[in-house]
GUDO-69160 format. One line per field, with one value per residue: residue number from 0; x negated, y negated, z negated of N, C-alpha, C, O, CB in turn. Coordinates in Angstrom, 1 decimal. Glycine has a CB too. Layout:
<atoms>
pos: [NUM ...]
n.xx: [X ...]
n.yy: [Y ...]
n.zz: [Z ...]
ca.xx: [X ...]
ca.yy: [Y ...]
ca.zz: [Z ...]
c.xx: [X ...]
c.yy: [Y ...]
c.zz: [Z ...]
o.xx: [X ...]
o.yy: [Y ...]
o.zz: [Z ...]
cb.xx: [X ...]
cb.yy: [Y ...]
cb.zz: [Z ...]
</atoms>
This chain:
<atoms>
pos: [0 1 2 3 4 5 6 7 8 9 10 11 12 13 14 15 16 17 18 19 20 21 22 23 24 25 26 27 28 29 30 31 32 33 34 35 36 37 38 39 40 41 42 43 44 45 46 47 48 49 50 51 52 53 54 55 56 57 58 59 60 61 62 63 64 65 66 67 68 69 70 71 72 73 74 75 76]
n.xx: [-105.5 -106.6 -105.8 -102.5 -102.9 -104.1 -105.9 -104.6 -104.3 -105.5 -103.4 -101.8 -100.9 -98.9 -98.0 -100.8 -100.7 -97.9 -99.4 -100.7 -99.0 -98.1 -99.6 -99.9 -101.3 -102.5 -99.8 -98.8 -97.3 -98.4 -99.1 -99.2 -100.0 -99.7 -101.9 -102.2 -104.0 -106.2 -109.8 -112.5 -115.8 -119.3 -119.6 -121.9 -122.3 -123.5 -126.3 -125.6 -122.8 -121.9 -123.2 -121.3 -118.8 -116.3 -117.0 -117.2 -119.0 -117.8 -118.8 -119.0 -121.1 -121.7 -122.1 -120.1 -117.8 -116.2 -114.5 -113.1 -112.2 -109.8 -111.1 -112.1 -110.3 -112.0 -112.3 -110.2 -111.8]
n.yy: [-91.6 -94.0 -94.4 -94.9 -97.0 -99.2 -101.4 -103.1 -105.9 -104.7 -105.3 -105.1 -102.8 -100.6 -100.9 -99.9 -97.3 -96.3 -96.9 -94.7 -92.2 -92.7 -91.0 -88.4 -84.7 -82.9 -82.7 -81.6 -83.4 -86.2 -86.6 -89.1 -90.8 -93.2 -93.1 -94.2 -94.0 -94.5 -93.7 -92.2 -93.8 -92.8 -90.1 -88.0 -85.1 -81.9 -79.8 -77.0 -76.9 -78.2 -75.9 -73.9 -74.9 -74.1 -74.5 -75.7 -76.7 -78.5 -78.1 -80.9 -83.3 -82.7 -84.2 -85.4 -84.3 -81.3 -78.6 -77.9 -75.6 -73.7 -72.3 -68.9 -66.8 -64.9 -62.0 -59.1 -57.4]
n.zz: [-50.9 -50.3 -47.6 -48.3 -50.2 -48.9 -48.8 -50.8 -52.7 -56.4 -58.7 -60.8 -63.2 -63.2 -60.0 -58.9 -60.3 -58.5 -56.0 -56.4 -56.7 -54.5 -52.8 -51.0 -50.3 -48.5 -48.2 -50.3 -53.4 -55.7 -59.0 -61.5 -64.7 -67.2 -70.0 -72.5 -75.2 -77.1 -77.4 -78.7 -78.2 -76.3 -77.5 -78.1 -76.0 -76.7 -74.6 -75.1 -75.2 -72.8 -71.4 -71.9 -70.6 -68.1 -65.2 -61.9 -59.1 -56.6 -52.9 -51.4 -52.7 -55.4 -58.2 -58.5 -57.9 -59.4 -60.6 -63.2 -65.3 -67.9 -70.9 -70.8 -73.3 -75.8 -75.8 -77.9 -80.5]
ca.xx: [-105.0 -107.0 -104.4 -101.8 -103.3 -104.2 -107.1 -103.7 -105.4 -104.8 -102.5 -101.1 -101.2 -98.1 -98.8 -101.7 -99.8 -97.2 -100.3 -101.9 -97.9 -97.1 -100.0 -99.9 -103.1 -102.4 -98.8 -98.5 -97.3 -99.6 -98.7 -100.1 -99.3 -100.6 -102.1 -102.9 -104.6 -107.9 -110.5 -113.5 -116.6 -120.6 -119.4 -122.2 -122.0 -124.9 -126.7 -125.3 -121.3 -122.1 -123.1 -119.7 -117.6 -116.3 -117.6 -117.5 -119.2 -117.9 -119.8 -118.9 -120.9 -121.3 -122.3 -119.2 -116.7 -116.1 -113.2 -113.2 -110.8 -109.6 -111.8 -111.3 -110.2 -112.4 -112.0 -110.5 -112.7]
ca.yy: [-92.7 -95.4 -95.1 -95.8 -98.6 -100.4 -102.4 -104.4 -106.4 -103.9 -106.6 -104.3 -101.2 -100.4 -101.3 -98.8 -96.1 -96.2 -96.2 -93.3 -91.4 -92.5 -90.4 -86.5 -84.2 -81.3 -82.0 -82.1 -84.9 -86.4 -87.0 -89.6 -91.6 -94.0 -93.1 -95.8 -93.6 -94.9 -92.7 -93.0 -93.9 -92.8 -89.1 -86.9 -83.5 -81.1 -79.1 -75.2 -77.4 -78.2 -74.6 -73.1 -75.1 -73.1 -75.5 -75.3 -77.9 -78.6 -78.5 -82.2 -84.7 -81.8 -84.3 -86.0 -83.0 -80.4 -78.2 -77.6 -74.6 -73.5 -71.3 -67.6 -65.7 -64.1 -60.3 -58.7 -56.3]
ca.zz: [-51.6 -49.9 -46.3 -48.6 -51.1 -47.6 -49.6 -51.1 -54.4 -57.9 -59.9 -62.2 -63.6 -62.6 -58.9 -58.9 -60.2 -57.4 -55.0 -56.3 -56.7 -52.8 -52.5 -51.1 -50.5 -48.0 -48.1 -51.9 -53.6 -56.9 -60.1 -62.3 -65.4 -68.3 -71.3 -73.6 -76.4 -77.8 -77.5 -79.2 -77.0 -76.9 -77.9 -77.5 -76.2 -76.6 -73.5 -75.1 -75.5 -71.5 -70.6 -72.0 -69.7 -66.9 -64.4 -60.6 -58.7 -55.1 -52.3 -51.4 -53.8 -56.8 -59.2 -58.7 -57.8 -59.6 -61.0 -65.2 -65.8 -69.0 -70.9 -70.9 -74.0 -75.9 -76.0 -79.1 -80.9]
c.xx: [-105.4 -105.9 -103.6 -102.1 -103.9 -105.2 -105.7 -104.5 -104.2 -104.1 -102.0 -101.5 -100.4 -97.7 -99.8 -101.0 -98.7 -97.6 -100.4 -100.3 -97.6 -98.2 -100.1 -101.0 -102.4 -100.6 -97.8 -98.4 -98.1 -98.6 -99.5 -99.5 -100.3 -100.9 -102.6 -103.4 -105.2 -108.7 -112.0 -114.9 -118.2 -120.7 -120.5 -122.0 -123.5 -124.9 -125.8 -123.7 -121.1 -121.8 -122.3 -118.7 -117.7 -116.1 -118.0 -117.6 -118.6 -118.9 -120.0 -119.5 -120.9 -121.5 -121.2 -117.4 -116.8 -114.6 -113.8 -111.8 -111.0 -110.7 -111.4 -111.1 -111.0 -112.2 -111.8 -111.3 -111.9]
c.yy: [-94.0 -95.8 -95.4 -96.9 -99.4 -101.3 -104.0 -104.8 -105.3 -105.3 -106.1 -103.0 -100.3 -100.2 -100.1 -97.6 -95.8 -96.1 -94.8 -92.2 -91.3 -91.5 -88.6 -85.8 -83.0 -81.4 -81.9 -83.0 -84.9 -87.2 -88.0 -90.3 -92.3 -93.8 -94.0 -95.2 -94.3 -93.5 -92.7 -92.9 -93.3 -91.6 -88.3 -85.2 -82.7 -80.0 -77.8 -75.8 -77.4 -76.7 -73.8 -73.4 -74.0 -74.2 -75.1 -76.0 -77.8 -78.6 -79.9 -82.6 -83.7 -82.4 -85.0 -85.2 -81.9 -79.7 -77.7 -76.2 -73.9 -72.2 -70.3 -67.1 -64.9 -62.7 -59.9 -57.4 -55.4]
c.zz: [-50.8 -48.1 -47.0 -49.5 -49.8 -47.9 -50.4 -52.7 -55.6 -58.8 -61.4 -62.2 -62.9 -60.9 -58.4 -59.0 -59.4 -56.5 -55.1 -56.4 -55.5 -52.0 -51.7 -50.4 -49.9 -47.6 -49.8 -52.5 -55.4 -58.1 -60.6 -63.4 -66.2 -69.3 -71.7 -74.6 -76.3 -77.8 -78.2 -78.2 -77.5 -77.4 -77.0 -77.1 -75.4 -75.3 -73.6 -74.8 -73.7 -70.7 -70.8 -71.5 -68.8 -65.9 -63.3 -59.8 -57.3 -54.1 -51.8 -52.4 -55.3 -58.0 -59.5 -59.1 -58.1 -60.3 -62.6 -65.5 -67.4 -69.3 -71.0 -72.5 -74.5 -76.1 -77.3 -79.4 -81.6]
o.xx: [-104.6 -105.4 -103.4 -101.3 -104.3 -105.2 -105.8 -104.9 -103.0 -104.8 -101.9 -102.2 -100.8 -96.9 -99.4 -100.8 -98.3 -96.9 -100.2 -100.6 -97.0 -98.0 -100.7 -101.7 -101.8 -100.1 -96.7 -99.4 -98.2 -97.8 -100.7 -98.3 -101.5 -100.2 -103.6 -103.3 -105.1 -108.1 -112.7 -115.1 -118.5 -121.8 -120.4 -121.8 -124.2 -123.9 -125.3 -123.2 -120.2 -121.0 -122.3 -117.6 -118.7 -115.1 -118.9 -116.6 -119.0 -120.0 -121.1 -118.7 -120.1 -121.3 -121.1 -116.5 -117.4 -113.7 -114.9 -110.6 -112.1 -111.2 -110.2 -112.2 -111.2 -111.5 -112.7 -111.5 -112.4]
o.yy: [-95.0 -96.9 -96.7 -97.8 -100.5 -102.2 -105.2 -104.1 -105.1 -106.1 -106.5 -102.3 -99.4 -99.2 -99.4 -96.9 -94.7 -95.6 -93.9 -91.0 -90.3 -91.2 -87.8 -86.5 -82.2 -80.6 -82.1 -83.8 -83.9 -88.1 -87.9 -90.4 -92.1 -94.4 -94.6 -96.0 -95.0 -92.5 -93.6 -91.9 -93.2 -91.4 -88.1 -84.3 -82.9 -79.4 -77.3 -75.1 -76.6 -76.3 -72.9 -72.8 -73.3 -74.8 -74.3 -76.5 -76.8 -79.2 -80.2 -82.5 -84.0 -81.7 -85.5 -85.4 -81.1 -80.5 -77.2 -76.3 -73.6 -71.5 -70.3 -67.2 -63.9 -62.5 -60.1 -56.6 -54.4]
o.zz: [-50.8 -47.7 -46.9 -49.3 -50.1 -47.1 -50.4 -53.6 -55.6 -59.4 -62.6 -61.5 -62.2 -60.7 -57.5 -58.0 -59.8 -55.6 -54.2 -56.1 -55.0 -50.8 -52.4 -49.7 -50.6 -46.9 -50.1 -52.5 -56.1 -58.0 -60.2 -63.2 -66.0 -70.1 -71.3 -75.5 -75.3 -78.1 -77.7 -77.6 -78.7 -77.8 -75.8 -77.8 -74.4 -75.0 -72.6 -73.9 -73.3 -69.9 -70.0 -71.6 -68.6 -65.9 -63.3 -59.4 -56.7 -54.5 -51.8 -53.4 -56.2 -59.0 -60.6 -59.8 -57.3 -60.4 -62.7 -65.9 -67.9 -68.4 -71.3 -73.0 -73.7 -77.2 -78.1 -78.5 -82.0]
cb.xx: [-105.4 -109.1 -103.5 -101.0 -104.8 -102.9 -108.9 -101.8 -105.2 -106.4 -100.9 -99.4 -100.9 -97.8 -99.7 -102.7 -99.3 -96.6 -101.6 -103.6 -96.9 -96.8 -100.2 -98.6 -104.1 -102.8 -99.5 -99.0 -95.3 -101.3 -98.5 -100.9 -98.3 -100.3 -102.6 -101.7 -105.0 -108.0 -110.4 -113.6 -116.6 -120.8 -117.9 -122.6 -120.2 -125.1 -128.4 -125.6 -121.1 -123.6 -123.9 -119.1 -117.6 -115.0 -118.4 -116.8 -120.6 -117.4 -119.9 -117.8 -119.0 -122.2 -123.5 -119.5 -116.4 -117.3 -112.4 -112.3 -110.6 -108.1 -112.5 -112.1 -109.8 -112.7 -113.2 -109.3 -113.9]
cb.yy: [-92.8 -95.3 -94.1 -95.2 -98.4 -101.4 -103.3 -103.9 -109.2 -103.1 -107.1 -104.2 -101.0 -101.0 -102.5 -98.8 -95.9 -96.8 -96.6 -93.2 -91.9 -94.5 -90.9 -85.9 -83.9 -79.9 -80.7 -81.7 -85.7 -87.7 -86.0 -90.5 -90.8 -94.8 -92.4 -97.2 -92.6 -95.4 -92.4 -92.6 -95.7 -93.7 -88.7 -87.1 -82.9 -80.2 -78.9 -73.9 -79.1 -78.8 -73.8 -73.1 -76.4 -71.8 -76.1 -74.6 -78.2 -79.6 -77.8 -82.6 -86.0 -80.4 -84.7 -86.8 -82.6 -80.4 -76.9 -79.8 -73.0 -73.3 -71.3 -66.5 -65.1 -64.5 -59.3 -58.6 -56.6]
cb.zz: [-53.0 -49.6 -45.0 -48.9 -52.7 -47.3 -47.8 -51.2 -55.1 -59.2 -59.1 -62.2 -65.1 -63.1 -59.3 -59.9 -61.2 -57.3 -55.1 -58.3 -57.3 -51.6 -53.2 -50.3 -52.3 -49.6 -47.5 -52.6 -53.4 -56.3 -60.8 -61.6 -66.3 -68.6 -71.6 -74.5 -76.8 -79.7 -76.3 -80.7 -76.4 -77.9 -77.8 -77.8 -75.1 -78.1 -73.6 -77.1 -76.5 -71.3 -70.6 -73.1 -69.0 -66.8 -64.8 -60.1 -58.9 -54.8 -51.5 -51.3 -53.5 -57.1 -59.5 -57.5 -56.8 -60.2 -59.9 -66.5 -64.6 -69.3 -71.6 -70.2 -73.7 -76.3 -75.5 -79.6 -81.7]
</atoms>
């Protein structure tokens, strides 16, 4: 994203999101959009809630990069 945003000033929202769209990664082009929910802030989440993600850190920067994939299915009994 940063070769195409060129360091041009963020003005808008709008603006940005047409950076980060003229974007493509490999060859693939990037989706993005705006949500305006609310969310509410300060939400803790407990250490065991943490160790049930399926969480896979990069080797680049792992505290920054990582992949979250859906959880699996538990098995019926």
């Amino acid at each position: 994203m940063s070769i195409n945003w060129a360091g041009q000033p963020l003005r808008s929202l709008e603006a940005l999101l047409g950076w980060v769209r003229g974007t493509t990664v490999g060859g693939a082009g990037v989706t993005a959009g705006l949500d305006r929910a609310t969310y509410p802030t300060k939400v803790k989440v407990s250490n065991a809630e943490m160790k049930r993600l399926d969480l896979e850190r990069h080797e680049d920067c792992p505290a920054w990069n990582y992949t979250i994939s859906p959880r699996r299915p538990k098995p019926l009994k």
